[in-house]
C-alpha positions as CSV (number, residue, x, y, z in Angstrom):
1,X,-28.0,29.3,36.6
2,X,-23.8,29.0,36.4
3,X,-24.7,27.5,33.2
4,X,-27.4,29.7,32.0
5,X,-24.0,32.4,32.8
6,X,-21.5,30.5,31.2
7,X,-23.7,29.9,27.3
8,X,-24.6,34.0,27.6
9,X,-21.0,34.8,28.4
10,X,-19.6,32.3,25.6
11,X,-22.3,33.5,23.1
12,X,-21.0,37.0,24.2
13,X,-17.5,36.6,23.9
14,X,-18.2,34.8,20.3
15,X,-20.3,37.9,19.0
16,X,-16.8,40.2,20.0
17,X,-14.6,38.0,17.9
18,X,-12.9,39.6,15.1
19,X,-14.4,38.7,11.6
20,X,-11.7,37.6,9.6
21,X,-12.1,38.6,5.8
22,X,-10.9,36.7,3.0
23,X,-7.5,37.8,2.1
24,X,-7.9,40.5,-0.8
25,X,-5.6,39.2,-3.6
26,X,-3.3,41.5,-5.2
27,X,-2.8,41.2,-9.3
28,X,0.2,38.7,-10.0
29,X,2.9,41.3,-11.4
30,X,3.1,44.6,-11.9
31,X,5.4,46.1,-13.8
32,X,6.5,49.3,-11.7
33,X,7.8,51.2,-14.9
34,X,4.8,51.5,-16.8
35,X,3.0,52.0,-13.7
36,X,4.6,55.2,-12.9
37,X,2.8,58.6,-14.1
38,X,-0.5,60.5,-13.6
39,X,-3.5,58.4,-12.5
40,X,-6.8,60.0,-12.4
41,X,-9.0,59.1,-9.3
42,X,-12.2,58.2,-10.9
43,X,-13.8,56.9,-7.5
44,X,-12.8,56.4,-4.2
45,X,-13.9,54.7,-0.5
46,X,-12.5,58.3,0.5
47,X,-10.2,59.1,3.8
48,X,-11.1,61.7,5.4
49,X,-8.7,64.2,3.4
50,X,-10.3,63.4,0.3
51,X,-14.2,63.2,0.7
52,X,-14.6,66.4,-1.0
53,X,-12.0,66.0,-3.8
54,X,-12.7,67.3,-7.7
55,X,-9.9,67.1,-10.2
56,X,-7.8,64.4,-7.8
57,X,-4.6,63.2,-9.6
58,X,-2.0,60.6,-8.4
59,X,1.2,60.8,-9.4
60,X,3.8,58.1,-9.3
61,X,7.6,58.4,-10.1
62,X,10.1,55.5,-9.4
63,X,12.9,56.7,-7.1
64,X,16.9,56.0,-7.4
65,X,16.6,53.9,-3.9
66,X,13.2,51.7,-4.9
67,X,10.8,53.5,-3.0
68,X,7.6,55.6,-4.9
69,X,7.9,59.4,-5.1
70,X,4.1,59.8,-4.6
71,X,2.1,63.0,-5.2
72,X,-1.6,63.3,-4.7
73,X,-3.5,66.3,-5.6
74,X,-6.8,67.4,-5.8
75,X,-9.3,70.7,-5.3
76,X,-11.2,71.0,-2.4
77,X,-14.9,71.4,-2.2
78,X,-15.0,72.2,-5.8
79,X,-13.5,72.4,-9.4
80,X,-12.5,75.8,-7.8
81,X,-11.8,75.3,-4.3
82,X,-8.6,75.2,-3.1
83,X,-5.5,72.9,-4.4
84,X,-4.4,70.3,-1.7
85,X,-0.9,68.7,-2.1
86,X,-0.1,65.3,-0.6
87,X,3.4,63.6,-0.7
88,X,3.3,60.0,0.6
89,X,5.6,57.8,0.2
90,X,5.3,53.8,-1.2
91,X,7.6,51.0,-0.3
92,X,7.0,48.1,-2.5
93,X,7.1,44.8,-0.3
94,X,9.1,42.0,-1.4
95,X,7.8,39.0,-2.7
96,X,4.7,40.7,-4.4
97,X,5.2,40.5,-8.2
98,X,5.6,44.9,-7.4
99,X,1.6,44.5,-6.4
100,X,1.6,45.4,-2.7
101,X,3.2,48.4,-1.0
102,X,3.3,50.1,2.5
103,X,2.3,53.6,1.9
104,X,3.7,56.2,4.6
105,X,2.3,59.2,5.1
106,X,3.6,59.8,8.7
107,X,6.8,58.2,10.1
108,X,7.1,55.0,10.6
109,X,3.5,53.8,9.8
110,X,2.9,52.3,6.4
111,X,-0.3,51.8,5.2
112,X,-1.4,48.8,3.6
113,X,-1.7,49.6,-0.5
114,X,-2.7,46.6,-2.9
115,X,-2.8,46.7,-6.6
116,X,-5.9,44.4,-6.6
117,X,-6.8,45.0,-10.7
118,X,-4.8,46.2,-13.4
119,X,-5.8,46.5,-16.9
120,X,-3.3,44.8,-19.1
121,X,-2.8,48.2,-20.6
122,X,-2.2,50.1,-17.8
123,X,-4.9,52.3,-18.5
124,X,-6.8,51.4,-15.4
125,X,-6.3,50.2,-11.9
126,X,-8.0,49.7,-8.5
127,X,-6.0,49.9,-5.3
128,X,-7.4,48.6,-2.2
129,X,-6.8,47.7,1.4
130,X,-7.3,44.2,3.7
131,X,-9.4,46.1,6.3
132,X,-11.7,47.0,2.9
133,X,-12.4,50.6,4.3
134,X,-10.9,52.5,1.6
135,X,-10.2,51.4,-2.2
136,X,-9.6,53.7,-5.6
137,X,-10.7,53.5,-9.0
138,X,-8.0,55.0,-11.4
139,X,-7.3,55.6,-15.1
140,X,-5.1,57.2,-16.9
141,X,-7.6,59.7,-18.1
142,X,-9.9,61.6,-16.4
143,X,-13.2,59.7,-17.7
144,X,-13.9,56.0,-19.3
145,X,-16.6,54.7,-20.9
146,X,-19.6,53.3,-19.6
147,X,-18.3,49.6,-20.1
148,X,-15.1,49.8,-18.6
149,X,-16.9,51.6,-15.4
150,X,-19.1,48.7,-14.8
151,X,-16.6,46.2,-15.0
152,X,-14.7,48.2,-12.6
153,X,-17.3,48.4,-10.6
154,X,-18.2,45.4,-10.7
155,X,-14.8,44.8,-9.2
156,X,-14.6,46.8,-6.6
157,X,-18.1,44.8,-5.4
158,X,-16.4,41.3,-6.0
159,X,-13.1,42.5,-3.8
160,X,-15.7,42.9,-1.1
161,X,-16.6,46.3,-0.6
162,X,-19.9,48.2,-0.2
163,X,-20.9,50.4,-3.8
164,X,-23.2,52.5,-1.7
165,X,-19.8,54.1,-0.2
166,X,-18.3,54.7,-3.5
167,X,-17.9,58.2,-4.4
168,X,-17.3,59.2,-8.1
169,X,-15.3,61.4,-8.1
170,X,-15.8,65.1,-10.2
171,X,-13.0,65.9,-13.2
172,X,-13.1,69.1,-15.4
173,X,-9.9,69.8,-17.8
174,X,-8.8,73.1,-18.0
175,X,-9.7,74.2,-21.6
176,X,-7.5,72.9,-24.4
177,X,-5.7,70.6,-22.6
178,X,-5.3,67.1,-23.8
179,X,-5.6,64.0,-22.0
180,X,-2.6,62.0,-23.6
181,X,-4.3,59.2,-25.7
């Protein structure tokens, strides 16, 4: 019986164990310059903030001290709903090639950020995280074409995250305005 006990507790204790992913691998170098500017959220894992987001935007601007002047924007509930404004900050770690940053929202906790692909024209990117509960798909416009979405796509589902969670994410330009390309 005490071994009978002892397998059921050990098979227990084995089932609780942590499951370890693979470490997601950031892109070897990013060069922070051409990185800054307006990225377009094409999809997202969503937090909680954003699972309702149209028009979502992140912004990126270099700051005097090294850190990332971040702004996040976005409608809510619709192409009309209300704007949200959000002003992180991103600390780039050392020792990265520029690729993964601590992003702060609240003081002192910085969330994990990884550049895990980057288009060698920095016309698209995916960010992700370790845990793999939230990633983004971004571009520097506010669509792409049907090739370059399923190799990101097919991305995102290499890194290791679930496509059924995947939101696209809704973009309408005001009229006459350009997208820059």
């Amino acid at each position: 019986m005490r071994l009978f006990i002892l397998m059921t507790l050990t098979l227990f204790l084995m089932g609780c164990a942590t499951h370890r992913l693979p470490e997601l691998k950031p892109v070897a170098e990013v060069d922070l310059e051409r990185f800054m500017g307006d990225w377009y959220v094409l999809a997202a894992i969503p937090t909680r903030i954003e699972r309702k987001s149209f028009n979502a935007v992140e912004s990126y601007k270099l700051d005097t001290n090294g850190s990332i002047d971040t702004t996040f924007t976005f409608n809510k509930g619709g192409f009309d709903g209300p704007k949200k404004r959000y002003s992180p900050r991103g600390f780039v770690r050392e020792g990265t090639g520029n690729a993964i940053w601590g992003m702060r929202f609240i003081w002192p906790i910085k969330a994990d950020y990884r550049i895990i692909d980057l288009g060698l024209d920095y016309r698209t990117v995916i960010i992700g995280r370790q845990k793999r509960d939230y990633v983004w798909v971004m571009a520097r416009s506010p669509e792409v074409d049907d090739e370059t979405w399923c190799r990101l796509e097919r991305k995102v589902a290499v890194a290791g995250y679930d496509l059924a969670l995947l939101r696209r994410v809704p973009h309408r330009r005001p009229a006459g305005e350009d997208d820059g390309s």
